[in-house]
PAFIVO-450763 format. One record per atom (N, C-alpha, C): residue number from 1; residue in one letter; atom name; x, y, z. Coordinates in Angstrom, 1 decimal. Example, Ala and Ser with C-alpha at 12.3 -4.5 7.8 and 13.67 -1.06 7.14 Angstrom:
residues 2
n 1 | res A | atom N | X 13.2 | Y -5.7 | Z 7.8
n 1 | res A | atom CA | X 12.3 | Y -4.5 | Z 7.8
n 1 | res A | atom C | X 13.2 | Y -3.3 | Z 7.8
n 2 | res S | atom N | X 12.8 | Y -2.2 | Z 7.1
n 2 | res S | atom CA | X 13.7 | Y -1.1 | Z 7.1
n 2 | res S | atom C | X 12.9 | Y 0.0 | Z 7.9
end
This chain:
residues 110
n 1 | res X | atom N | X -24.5 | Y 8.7 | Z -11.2
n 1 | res X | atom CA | X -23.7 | Y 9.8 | Z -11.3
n 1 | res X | atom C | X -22.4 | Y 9.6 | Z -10.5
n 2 | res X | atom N | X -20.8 | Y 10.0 | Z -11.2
n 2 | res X | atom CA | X -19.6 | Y 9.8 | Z -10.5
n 2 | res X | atom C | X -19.5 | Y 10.5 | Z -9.4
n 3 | res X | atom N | X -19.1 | Y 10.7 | Z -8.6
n 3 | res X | atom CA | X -18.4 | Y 11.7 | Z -7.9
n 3 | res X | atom C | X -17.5 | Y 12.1 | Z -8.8
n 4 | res X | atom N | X -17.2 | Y 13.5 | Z -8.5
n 4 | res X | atom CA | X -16.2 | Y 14.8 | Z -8.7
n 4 | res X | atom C | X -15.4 | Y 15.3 | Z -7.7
n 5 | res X | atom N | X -13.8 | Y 14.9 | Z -6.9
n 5 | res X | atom CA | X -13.5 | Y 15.7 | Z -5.9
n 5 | res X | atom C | X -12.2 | Y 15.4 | Z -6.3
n 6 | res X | atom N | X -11.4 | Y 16.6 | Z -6.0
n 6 | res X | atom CA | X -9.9 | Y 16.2 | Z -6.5
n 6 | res X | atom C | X -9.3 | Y 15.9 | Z -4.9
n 7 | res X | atom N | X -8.2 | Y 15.0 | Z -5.3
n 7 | res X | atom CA | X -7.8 | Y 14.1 | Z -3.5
n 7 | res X | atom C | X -6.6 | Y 15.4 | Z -3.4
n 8 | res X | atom N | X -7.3 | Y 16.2 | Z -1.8
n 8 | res X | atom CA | X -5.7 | Y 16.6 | Z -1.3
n 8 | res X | atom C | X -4.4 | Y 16.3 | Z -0.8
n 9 | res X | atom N | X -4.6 | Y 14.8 | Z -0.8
n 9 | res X | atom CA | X -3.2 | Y 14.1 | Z -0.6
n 9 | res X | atom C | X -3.4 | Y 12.9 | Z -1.0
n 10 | res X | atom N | X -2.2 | Y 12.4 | Z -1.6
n 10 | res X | atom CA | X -2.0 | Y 11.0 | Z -2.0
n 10 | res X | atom C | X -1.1 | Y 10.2 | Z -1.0
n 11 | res X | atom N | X -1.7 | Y 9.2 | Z -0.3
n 11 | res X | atom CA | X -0.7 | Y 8.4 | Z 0.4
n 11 | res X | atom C | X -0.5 | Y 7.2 | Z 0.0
n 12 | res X | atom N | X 0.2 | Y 6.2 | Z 0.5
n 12 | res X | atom CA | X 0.3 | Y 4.7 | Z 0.1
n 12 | res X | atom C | X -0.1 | Y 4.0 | Z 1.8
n 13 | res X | atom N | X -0.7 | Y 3.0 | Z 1.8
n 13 | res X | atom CA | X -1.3 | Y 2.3 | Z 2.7
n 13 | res X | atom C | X -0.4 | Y 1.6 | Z 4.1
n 14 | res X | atom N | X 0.6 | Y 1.1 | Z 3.3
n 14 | res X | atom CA | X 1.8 | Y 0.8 | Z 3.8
n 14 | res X | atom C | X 3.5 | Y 1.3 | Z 3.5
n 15 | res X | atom N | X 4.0 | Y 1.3 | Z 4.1
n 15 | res X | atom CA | X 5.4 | Y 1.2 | Z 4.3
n 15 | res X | atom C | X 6.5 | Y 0.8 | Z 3.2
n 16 | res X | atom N | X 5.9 | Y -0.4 | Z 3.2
n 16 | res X | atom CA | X 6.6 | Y -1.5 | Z 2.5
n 16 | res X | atom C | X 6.3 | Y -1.2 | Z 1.1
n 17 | res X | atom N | X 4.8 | Y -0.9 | Z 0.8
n 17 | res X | atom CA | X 4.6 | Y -0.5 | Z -0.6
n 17 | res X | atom C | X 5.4 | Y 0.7 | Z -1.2
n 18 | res X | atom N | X 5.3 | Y 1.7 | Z -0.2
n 18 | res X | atom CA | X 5.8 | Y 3.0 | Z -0.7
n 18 | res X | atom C | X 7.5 | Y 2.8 | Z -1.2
n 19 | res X | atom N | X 7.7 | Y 1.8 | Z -0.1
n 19 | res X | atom CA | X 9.3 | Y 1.6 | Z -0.1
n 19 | res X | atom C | X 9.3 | Y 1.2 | Z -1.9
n 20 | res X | atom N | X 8.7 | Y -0.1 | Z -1.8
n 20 | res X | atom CA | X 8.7 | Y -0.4 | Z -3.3
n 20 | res X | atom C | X 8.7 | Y 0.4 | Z -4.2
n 21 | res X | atom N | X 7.7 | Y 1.2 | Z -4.0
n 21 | res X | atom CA | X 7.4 | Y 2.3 | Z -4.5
n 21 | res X | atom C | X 8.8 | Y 3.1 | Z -5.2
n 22 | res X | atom N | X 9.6 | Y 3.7 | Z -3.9
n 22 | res X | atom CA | X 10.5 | Y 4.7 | Z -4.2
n 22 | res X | atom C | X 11.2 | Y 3.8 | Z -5.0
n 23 | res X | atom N | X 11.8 | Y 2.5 | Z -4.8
n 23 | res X | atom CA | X 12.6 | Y 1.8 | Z -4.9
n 23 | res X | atom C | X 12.9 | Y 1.7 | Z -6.7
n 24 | res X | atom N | X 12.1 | Y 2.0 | Z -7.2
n 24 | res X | atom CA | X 11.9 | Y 1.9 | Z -8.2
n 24 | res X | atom C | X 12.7 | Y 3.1 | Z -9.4
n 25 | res X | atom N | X 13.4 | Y 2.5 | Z -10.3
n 25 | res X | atom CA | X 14.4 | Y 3.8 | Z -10.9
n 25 | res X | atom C | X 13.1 | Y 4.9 | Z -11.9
n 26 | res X | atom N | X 13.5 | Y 5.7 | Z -11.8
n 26 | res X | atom CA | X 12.7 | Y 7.1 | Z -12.4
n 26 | res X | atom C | X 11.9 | Y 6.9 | Z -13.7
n 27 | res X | atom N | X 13.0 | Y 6.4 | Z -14.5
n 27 | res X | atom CA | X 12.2 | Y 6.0 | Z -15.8
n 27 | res X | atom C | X 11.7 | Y 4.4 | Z -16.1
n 28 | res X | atom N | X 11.0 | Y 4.2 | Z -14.9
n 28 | res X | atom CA | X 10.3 | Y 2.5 | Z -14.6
n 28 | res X | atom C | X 9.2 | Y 3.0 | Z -15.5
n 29 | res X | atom N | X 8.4 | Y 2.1 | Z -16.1
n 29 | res X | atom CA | X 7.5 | Y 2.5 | Z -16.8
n 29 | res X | atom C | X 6.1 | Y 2.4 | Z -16.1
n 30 | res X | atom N | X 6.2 | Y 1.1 | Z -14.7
n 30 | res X | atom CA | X 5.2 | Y 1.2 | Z -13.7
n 30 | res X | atom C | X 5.4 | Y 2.5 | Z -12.9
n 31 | res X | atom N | X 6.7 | Y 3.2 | Z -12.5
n 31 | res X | atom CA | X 6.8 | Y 4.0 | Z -11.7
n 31 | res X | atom C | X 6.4 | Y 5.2 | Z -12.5
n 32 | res X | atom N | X 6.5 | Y 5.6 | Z -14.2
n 32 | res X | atom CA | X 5.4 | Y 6.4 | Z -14.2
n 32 | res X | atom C | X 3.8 | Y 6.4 | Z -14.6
n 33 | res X | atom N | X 3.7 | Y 5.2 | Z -14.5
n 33 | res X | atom CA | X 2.2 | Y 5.2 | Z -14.7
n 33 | res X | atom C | X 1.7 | Y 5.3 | Z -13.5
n 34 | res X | atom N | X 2.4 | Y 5.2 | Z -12.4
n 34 | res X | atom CA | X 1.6 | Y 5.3 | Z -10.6
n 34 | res X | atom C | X 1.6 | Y 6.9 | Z -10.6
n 35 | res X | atom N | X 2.8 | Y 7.6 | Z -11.0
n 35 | res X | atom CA | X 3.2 | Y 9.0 | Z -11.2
n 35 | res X | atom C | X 1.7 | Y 9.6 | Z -11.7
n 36 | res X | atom N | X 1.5 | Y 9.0 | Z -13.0
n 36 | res X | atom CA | X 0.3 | Y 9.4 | Z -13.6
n 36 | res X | atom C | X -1.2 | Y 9.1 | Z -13.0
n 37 | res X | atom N | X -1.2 | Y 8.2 | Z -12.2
n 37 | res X | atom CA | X -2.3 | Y 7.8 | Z -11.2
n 37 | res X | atom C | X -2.4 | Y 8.9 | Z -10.2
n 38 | res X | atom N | X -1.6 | Y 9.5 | Z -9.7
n 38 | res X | atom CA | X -1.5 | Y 10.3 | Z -8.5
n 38 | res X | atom C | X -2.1 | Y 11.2 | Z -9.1
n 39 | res X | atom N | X -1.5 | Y 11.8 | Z -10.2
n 39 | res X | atom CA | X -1.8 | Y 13.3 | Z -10.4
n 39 | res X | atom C | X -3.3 | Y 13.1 | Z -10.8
n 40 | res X | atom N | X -3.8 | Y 11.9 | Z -11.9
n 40 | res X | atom CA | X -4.9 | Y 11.8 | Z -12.0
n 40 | res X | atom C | X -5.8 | Y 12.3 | Z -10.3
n 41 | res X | atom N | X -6.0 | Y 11.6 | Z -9.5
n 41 | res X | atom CA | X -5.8 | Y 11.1 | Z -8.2
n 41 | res X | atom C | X -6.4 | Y 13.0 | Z -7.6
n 42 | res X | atom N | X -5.3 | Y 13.5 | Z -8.0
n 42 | res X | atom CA | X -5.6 | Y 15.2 | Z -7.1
n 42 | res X | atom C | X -6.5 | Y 15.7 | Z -8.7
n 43 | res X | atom N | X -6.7 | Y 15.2 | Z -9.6
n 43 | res X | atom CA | X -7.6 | Y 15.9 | Z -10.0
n 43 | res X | atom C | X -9.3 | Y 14.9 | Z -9.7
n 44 | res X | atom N | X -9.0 | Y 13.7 | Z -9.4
n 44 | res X | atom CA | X -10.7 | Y 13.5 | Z -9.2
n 44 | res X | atom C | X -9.7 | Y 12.4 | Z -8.6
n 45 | res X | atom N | X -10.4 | Y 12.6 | Z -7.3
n 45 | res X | atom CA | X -10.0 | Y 10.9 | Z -6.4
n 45 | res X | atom C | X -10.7 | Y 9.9 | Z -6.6
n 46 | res X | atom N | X -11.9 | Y 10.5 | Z -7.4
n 46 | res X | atom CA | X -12.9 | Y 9.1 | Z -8.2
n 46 | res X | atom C | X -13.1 | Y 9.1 | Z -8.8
n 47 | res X | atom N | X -12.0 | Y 8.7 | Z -9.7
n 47 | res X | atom CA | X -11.4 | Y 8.7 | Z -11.2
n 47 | res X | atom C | X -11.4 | Y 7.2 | Z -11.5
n 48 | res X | atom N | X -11.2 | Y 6.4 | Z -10.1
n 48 | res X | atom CA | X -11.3 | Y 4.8 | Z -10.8
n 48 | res X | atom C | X -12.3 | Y 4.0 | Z -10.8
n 49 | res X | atom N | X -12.4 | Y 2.6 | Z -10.5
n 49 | res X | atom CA | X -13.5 | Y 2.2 | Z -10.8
n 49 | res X | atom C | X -14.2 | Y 1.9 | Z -9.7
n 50 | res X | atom N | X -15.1 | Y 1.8 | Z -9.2
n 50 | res X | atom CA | X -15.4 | Y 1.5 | Z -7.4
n 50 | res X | atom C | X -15.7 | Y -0.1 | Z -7.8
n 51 | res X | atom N | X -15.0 | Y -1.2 | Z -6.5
n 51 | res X | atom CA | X -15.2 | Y -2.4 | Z -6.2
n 51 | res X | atom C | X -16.2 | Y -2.6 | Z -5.3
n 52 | res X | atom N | X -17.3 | Y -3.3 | Z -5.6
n 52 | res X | atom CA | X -18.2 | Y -3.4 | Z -4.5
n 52 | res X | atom C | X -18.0 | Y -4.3 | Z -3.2
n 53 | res X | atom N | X -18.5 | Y -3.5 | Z -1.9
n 53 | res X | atom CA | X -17.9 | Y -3.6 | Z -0.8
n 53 | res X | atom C | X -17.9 | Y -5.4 | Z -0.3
n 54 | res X | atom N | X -19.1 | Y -6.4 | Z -1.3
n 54 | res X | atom CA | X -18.7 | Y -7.5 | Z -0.8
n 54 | res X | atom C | X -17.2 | Y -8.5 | Z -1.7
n 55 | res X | atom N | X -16.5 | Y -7.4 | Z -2.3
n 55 | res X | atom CA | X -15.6 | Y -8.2 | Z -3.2
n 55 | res X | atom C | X -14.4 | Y -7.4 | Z -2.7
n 56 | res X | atom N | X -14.2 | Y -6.1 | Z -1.6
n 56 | res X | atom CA | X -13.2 | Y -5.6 | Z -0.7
n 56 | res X | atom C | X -12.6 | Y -7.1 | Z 0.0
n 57 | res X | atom N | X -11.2 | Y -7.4 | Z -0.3
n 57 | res X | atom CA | X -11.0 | Y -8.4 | Z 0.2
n 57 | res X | atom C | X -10.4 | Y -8.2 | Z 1.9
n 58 | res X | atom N | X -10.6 | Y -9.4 | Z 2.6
n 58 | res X | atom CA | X -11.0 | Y -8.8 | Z 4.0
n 58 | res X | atom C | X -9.4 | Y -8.6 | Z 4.6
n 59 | res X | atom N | X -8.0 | Y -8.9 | Z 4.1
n 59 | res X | atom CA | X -6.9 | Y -8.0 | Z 4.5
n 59 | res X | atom C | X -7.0 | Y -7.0 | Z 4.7
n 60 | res X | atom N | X -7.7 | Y -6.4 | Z 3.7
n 60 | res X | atom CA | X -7.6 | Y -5.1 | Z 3.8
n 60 | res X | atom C | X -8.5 | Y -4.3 | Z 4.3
n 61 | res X | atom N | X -9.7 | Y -4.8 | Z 5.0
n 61 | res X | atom CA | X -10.9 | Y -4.2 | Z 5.7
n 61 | res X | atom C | X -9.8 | Y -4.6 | Z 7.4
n 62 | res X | atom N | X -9.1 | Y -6.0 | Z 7.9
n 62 | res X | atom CA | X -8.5 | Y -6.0 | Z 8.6
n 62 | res X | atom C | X -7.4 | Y -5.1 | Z 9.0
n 63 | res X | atom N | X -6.3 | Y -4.9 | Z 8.1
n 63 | res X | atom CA | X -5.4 | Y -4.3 | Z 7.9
n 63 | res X | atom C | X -5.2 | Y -2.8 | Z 8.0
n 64 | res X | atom N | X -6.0 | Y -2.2 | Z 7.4
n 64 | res X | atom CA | X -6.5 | Y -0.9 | Z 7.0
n 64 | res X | atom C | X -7.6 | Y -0.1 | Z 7.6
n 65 | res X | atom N | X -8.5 | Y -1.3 | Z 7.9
n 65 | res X | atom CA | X -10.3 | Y -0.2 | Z 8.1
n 65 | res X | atom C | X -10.8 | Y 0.1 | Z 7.1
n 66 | res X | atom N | X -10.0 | Y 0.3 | Z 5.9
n 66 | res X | atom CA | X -11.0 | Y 0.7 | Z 4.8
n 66 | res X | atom C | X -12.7 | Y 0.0 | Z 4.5
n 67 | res X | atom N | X -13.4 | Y 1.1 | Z 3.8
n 67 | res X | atom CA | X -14.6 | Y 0.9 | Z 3.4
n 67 | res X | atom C | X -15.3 | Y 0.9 | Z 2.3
n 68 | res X | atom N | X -14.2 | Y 1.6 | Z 1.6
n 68 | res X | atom CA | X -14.1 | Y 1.5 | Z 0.2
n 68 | res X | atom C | X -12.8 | Y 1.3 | Z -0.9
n 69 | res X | atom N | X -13.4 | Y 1.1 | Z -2.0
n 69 | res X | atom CA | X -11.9 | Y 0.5 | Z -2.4
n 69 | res X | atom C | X -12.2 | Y 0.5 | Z -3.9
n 70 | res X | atom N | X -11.6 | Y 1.2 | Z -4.9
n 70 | res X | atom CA | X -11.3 | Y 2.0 | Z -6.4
n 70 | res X | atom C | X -10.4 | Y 1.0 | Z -6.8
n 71 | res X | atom N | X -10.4 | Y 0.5 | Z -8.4
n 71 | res X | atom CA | X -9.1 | Y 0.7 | Z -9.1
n 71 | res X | atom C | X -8.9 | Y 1.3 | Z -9.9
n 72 | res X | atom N | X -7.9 | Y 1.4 | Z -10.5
n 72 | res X | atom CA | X -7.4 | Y 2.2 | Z -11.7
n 72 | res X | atom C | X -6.3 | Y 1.4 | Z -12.4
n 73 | res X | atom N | X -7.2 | Y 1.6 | Z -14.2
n 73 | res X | atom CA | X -6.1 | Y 1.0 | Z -14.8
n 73 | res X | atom C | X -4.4 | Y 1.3 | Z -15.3
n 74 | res X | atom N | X -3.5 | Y 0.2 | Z -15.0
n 74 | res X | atom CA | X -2.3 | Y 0.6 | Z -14.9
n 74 | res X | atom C | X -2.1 | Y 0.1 | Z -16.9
n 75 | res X | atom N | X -0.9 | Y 0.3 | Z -17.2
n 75 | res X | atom CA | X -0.7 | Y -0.1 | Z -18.6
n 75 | res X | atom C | X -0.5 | Y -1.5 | Z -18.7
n 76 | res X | atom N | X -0.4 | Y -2.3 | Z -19.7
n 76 | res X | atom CA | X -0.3 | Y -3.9 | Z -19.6
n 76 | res X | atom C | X -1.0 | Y -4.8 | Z -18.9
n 77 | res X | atom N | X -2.3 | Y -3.9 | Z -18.5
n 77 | res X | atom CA | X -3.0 | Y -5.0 | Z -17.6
n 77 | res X | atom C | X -3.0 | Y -5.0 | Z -16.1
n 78 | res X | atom N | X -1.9 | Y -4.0 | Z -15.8
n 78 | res X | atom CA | X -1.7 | Y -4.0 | Z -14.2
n 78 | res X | atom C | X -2.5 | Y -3.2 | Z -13.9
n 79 | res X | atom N | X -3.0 | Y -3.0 | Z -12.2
n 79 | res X | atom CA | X -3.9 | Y -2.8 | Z -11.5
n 79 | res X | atom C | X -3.6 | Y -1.7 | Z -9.9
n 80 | res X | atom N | X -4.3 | Y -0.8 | Z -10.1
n 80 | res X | atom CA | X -3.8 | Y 0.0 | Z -8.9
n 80 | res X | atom C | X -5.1 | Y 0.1 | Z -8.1
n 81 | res X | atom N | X -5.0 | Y -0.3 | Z -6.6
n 81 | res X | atom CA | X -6.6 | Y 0.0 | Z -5.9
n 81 | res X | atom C | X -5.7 | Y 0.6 | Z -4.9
n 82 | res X | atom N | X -7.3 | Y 1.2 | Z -4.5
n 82 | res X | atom CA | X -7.0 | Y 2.7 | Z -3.4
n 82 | res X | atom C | X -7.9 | Y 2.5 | Z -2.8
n 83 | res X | atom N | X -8.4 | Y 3.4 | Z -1.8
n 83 | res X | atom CA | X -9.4 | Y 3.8 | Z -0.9
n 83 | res X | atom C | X -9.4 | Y 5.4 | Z -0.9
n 84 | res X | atom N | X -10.5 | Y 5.6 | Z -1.0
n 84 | res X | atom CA | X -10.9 | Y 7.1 | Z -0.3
n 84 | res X | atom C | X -11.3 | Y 7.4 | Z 0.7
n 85 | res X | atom N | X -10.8 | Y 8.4 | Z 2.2
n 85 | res X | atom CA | X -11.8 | Y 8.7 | Z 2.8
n 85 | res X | atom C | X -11.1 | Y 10.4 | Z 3.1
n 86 | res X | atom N | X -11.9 | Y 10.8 | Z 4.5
n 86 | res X | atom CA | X -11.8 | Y 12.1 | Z 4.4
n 86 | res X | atom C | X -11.2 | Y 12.1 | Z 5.7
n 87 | res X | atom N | X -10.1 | Y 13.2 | Z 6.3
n 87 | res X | atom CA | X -9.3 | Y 13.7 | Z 7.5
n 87 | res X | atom C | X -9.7 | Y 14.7 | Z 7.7
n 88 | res X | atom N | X -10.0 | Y 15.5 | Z 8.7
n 88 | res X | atom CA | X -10.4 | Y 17.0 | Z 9.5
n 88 | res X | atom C | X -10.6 | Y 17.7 | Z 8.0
n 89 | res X | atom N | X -11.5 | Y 17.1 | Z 7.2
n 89 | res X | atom CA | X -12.1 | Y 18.1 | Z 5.8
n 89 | res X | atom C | X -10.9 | Y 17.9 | Z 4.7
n 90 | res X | atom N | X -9.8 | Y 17.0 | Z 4.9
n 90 | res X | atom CA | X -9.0 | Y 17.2 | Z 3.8
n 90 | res X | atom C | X -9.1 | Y 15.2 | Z 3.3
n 91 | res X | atom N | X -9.5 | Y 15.6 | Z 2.3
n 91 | res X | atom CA | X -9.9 | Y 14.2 | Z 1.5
n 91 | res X | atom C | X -8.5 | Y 13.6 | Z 0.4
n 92 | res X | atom N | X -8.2 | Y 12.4 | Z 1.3
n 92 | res X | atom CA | X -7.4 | Y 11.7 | Z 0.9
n 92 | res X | atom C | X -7.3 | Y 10.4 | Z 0.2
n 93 | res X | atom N | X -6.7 | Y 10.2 | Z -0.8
n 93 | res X | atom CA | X -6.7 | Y 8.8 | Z -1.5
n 93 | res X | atom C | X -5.2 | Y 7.9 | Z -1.2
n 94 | res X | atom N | X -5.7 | Y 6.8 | Z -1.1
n 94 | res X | atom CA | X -4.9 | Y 5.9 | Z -0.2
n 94 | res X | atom C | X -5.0 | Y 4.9 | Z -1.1
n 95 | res X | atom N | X -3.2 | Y 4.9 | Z -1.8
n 95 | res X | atom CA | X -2.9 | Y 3.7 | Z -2.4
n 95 | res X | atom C | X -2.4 | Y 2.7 | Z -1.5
n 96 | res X | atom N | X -3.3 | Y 1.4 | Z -1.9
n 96 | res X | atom CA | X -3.2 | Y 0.4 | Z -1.3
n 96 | res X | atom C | X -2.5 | Y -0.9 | Z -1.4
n 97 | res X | atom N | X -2.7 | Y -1.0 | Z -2.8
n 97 | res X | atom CA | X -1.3 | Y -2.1 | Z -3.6
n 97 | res X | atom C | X -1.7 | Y -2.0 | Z -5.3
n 98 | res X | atom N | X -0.5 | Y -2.3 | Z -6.0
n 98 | res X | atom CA | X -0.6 | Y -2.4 | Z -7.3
n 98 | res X | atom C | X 0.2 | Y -3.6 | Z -7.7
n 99 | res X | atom N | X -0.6 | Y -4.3 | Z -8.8
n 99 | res X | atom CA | X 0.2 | Y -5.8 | Z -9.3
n 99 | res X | atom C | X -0.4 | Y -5.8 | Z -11.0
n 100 | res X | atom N | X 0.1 | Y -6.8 | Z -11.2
n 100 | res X | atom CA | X -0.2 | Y -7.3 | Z -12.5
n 100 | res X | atom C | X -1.6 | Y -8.2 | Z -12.4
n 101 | res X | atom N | X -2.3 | Y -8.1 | Z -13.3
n 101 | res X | atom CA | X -4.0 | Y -8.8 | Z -13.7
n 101 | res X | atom C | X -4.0 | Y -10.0 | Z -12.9
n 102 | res X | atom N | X -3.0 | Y -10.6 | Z -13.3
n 102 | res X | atom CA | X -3.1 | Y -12.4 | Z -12.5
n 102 | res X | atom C | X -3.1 | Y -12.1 | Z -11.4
n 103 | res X | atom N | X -2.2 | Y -11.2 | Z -10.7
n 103 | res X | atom CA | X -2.1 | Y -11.3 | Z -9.0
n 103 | res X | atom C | X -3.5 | Y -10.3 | Z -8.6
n 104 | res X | atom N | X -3.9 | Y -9.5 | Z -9.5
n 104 | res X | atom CA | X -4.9 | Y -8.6 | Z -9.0
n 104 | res X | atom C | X -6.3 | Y -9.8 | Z -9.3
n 105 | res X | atom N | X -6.3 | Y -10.8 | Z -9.9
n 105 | res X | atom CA | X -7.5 | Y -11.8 | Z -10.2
n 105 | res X | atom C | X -7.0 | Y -12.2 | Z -8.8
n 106 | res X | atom N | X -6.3 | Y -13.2 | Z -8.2
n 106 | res X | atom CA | X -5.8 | Y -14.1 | Z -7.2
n 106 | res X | atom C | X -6.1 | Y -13.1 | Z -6.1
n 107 | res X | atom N | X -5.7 | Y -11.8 | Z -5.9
n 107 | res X | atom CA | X -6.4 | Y -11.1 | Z -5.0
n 107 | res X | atom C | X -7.6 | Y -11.0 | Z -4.9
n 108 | res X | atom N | X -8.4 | Y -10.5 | Z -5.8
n 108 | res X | atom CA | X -9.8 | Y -10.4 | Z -5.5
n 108 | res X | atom C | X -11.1 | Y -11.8 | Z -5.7
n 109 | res X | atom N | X -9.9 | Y -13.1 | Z -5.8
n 109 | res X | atom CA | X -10.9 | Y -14.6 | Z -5.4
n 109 | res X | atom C | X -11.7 | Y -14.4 | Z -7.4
n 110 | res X | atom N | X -11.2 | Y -13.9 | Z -8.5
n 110 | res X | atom CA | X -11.3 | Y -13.9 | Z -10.1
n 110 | res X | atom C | X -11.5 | Y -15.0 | Z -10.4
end
């Protein structure tokens, strides 16, 4: 059985990604498919797909602390992974990086 919980906030993991993130002009067609991940995101933060914890690649167990780690499909093949966890009762999903299939195979050792 899935989990069911809509995320009360969406963050990005780093800095540098968010920056990317903004950086990007309005009608990017990645910049609204992340748009569309979010909102998915506040209506079920476990909406994507769970990675099992021995294929979490260990940057981001270093980097982060994370313990779990989702993706979600982007259009063309690209790839969005997150993490969920929970703050003083308000449950947050934490975008962590998004790339294209090849970089997301080379990430996760494919």
């Amino acid at each position: 059985m899935r989990l069911f919980k809509p995320a009360d906030n969406v963050i990005f993991a780093d800095v540098r990604i968010e920056k990317d993130f903004n950086s990007l002009k309005e009608d990017d067609w990645i910049k609204k498919a992340i748009f569309r991940a979010i909102a998915d995101f506040k209506e079920n933060a476990f909406c994507g797909e769970r990675i099992k914890k021995e294929k979490i690649p260990k940057v981001y167990i270093q980097k982060y602390g994370i313990d779990n780690l989702l993706w979600y499909p982007l259009p063309d093949g690209w790839r969005l992974v997150y993490s969920v966890f929970s703050d003083d009762n308000v449950l947050i999903a934490m975008i962590v990086e998004y790339f294209d299939h090849k970089n997301y195979e080379r990430r996760f050792g494919y």
